[in-house]
N, C-alpha and C positions, 0 to 999 in steps of 0.2 A: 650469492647469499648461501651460505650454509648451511646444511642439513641441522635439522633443530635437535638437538639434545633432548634426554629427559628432565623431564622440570623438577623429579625428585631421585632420589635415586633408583636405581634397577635393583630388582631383589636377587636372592642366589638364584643362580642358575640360568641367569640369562638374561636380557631387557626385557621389560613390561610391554605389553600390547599398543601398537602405537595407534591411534585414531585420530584422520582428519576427518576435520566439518569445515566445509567450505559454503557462508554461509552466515552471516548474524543478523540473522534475521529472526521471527519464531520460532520455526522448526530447528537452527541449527542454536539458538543461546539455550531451548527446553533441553534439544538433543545432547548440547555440552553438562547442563545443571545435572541431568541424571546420570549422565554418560561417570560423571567426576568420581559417585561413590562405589565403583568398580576399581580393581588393582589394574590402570591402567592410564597411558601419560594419555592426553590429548593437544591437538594443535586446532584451532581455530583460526582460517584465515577469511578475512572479508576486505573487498575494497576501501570501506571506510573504517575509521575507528570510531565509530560511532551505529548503534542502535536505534532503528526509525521506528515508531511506531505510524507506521502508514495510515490507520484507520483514521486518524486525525491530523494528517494532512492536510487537508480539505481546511481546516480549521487556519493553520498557516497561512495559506492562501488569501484567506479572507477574513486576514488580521485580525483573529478570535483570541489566539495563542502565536508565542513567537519558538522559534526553531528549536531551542532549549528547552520549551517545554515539553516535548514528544519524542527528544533522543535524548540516550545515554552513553557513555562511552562503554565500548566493549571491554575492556579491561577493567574499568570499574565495577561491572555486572559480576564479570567473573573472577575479582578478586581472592573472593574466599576459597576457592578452588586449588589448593597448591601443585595441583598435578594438571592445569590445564595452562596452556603457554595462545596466547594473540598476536595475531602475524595480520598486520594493512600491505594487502597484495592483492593482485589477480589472476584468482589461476584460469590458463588458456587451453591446458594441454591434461589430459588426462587417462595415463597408459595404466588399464588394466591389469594386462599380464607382467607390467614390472613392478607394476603396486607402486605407483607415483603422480604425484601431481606437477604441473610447473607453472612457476609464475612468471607474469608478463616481467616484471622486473627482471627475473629470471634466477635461477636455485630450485632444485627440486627439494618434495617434499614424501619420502618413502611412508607408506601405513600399512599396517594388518589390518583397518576395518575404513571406509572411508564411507562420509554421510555426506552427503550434496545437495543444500538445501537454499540454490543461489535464486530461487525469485523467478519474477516474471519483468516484463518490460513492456510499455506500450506499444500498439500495431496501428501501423496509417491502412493498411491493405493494399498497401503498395505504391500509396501515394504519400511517398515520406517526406518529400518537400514541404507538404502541408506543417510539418512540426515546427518551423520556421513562426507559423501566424498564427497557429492553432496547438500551444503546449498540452503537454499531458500531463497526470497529476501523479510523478512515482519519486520524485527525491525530495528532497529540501530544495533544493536549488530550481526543480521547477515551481514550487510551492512561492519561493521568493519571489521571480520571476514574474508567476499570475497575480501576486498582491502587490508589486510597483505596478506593470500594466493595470487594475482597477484601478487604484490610488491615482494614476499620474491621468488615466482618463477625464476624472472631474476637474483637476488641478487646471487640464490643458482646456477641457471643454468652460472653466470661466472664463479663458482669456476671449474664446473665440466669438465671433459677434450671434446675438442673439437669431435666430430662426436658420442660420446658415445648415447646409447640409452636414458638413464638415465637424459641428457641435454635434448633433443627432450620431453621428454614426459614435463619436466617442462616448455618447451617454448611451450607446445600444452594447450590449452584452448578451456575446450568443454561449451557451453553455450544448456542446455537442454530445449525442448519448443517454441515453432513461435510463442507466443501471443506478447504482448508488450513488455512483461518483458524481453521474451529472446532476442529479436530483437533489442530492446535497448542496452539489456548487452554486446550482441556480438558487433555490430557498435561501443560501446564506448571503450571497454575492445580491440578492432582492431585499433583505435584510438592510446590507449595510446604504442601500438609497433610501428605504424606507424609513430608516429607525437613528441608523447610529450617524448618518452626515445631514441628515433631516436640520435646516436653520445655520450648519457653519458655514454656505457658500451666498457670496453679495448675489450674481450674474446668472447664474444658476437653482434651478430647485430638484435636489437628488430624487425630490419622491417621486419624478416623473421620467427619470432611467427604464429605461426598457430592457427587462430580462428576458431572455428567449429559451427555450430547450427544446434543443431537437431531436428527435427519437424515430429511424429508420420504420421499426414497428405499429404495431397495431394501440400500445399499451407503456409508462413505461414500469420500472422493475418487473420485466418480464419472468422473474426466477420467483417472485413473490405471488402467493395466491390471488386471483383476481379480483376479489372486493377487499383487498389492500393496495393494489396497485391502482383502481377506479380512489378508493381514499384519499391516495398519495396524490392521487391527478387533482382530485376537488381541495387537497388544501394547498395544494401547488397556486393553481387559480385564486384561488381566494386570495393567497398572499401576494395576488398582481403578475403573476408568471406568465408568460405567454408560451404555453407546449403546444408545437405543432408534433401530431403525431404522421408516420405512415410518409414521411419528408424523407431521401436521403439527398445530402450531401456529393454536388459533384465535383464542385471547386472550393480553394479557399486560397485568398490571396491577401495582401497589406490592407486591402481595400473593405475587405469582409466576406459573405459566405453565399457562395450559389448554391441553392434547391432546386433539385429540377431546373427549371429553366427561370427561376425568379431569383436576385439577384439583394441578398440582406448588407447596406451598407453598417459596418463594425468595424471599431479599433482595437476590441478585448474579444476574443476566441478560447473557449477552455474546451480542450480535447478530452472524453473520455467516455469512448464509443469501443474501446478494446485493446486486449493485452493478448501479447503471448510468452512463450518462457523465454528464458533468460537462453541466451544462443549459448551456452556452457551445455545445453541438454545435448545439442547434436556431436561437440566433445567427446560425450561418454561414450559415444561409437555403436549405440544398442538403439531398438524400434523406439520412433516415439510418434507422436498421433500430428492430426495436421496447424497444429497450434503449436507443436515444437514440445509438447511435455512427454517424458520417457514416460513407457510403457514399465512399470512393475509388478511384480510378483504381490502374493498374497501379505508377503511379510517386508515389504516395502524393499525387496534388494532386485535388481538387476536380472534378467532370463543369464542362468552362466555363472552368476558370479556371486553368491552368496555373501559377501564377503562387502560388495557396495549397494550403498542406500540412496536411494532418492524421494526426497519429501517436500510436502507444502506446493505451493503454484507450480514446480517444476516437474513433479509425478504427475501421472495420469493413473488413480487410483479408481479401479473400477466397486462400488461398494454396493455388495450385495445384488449383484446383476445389473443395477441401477446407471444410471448415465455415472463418469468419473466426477470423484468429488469437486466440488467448487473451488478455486484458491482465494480460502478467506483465513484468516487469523486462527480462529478455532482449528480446523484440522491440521494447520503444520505444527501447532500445539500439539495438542495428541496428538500427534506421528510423531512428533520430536522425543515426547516421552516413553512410547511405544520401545523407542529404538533402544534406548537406553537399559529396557528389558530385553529386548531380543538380542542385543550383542552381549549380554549378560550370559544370555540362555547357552549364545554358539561359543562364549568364553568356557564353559562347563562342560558342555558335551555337543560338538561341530555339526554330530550326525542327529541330533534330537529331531523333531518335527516343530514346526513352528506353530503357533499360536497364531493364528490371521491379523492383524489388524482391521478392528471393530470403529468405527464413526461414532461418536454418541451426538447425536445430532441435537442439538438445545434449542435450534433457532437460530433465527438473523432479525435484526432490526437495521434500520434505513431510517435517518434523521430528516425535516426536512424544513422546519424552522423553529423558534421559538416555541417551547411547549405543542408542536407539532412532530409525531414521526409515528411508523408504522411497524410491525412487525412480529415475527411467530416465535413465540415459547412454550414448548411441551407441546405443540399442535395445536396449543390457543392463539388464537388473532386476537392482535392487540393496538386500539389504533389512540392517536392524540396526546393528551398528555399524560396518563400513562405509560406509554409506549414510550411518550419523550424523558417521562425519568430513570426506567429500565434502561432505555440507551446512555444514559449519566453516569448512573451506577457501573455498568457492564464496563463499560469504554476505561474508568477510573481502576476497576480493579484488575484490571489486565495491563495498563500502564508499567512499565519496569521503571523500579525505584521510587523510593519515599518521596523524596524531594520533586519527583514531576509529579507525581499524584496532589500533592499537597499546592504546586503552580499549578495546576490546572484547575484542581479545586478555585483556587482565588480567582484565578481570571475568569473564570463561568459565571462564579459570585459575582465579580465584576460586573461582569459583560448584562449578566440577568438583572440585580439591580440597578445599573444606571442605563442601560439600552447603548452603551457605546464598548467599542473595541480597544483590546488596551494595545496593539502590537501594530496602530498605523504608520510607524516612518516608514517615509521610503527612502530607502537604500538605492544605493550606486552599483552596489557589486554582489553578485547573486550567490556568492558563498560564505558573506559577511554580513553579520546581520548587528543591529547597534541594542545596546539592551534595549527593556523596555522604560 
């Protein structure tokens, strides 16, 4: 592959400043948006050509919305941009002192300024075989994946004869982990036996599927204050949940899930008990903490190297003495647009002092059924439906592009007035999804 050209021309006196973002995800499509109004070319390269909005994932999953609704293609995004160039690759390799990237395809990629904003990835803790029975919730294609396994669970559990073991374990659904991830999966995945397949099975009755969520800890959304996360427990229950709390996880096989020594027959497993970064952080060859995120600076670059950036799940941003920041949507936002000033600043004058990068912390919300969810704005607690329409709003205006705000909108509407899902076929192939 060849070294990329500028995508407009070089002014006198020499080429314009080249800047990769490796990276389209939050941090690196905000980091390109602001990066574009500087006299400088940029290159965007990401595995996919497409933009995920992870937070509604979960949603895919459990055939709320279909795959098109919560990505966009990267090049579309950044159309308007004339000075910004899209490259689908992986880069493996990342040498500092020659100012280069390379991709797994293979072609380097030379820059003066390079932002590295590749994500994080799910952790078995070292028991990775388990990802085989127990998926995690980080692409499309796992998202696919967990909504044929629920789908084809009830499908298979009508053929099978009534009170058999064999039935039970396909109508059982263990959801692994109290963060968001799991607390959502469980509420929506309790959802769709309750409400949206409630009456279309002869052999079968969905409303009596067994959601599980398991939670290592004491509590779960442990990062939430405690009489939101005690909230989040009572309306978990209410809506038929079963959380065992203070349980970990020592096996998981085809068969289903051992606790301790008590042994949960299940044919659907959803992992999402933890992440770490994306294996590109140990690439960049600098300290990073024991979850695999680089250690950075004040102004988000590198100990050494002013010149490279790392942001969103894959920094370890220590903010204001405070534990490092969370990797949630919001801050590789601001960081993404952070940077775009700060390569500004060293475009002007190299030896300035930086300006820190500042958290404006707004809050988090955590969904966790219909007109239920929880969560902190401005350091108000906010719980039920409230909280569930704050999380509609929020989710809606952070979406990239008209057209998925506008499909998400309908299918909520959807999903809210008639109590069923619009995105239930099941597929064959987990990176092809059939419209709705």
């Amino acid at each position: 592959m060849p070294e990329p050209a500028p995508s407009i021309p070089a002014k006198k006196g020499g080429p314009r400043p080249h800047i990769v973002i490796v990276g389209g995800g939050f941090g690196g499509i905000y980091a390109a948006r602001h990066l574009a109004a500087l006299p400088v070319d940029i290159t965007v390269i990401d595995r996919e050509n497409y933009h995920l909005f992870q937070p509604l994932l979960y949603q895919v999953a459990t055939a709320a919305l279909s795959a098109g609704d919560i990505a966009s293609p990267i090049r579309s995004i950044l159309r308007r941009f004339k000075n910004v160039r899209v490259v689908m690759g992986e880069v493996t390799t990342i040498d500092k002192d020659g100012k280069r990237v390379t991709l797994k395809e293979g072609g380097d990629y030379h820059y003066d300024y390079l932002v590295v904003a590749a994500g994080a990835t799910g952790t078995y803790f070292g028991n990775d075989g388990w990802a085989k029975y127990a998926p995690g919730l980080k692409t499309i294609e796992d998202a696919l994946h967990i909504r044929r396994s629920i789908l084809n669970a009830y499908e298979t559990a009508e053929r099978l004869a009534e009170g058999s073991e064999e039935r039970d374990a396909y109508l059982t659904f263990i959801c692994i982990g109290g963060g968001p991830t799991g607390v959502e999966m469980a509420g929506a995945i309790r959802e769709i036996a309750s409400q949206t397949l409630k009456g279309d099975f002869r052999s079968i009755d969905p409303t009596k599927a067994k959601v599980i969520l398991i939670q290592s800890g004491d509590r779960i959304l442990p990062d939430y204050p405690t009489d939101l996360s005690d909230s989040a427990l009572k309306q978990l229950k209410g809506m038929g949940v079963e959380v065992r709390l203070g349980k970990r996880v020592t096996a998981i096989d085809e068969n289903g899930v051992k606790v301790g020594e008590d042994f949960i027959p299940a044919k659907t497993v959803v992992w999402g008990a933890g992440v770490q970064a994306s294996p590109l952080g140990k690439a960049i060859g600098t300290e990073t903490d024991r979850g695999g995120r680089v250690m950075v600076n004040a102004d988000c670059s590198i100990p050494g190297h002013q010149e490279v950036f790392v942001i969103g799940d894959l920094a370890h941003y220590e903010h204001g003495g405070k534990d490092p920041l969370p990797g949630i949507a919001p801050v590789a936002i601001q960081q993404g647009v952070y940077i775009g000033k700060r390569i500004g600043q060293l475009l002007k004058d190299p030896k300035e002092a930086p300006i820190p990068f500042a958290y404006d912390d707004r809050g988090m919300l955590a969904t966790i059924g219909r007109n239920s969810a929880v969560g902190i704005a401005k350091g108000i607690h906010v719980k039920g439906f409230i909280a569930w329409l704050m999380w509609l709003f929020i989710h809606i205006y952070f979406l990239i592009g008209f057209e998925n705000r506008l499909l998400v909108i309908f299918s909520w509407a959807y999903s809210y007035l008639s109590y069923n899902r619009s995105a239930r076929l099941i597929t064959n192939t987990a990176n092809e999804e059939s419209t709705k």
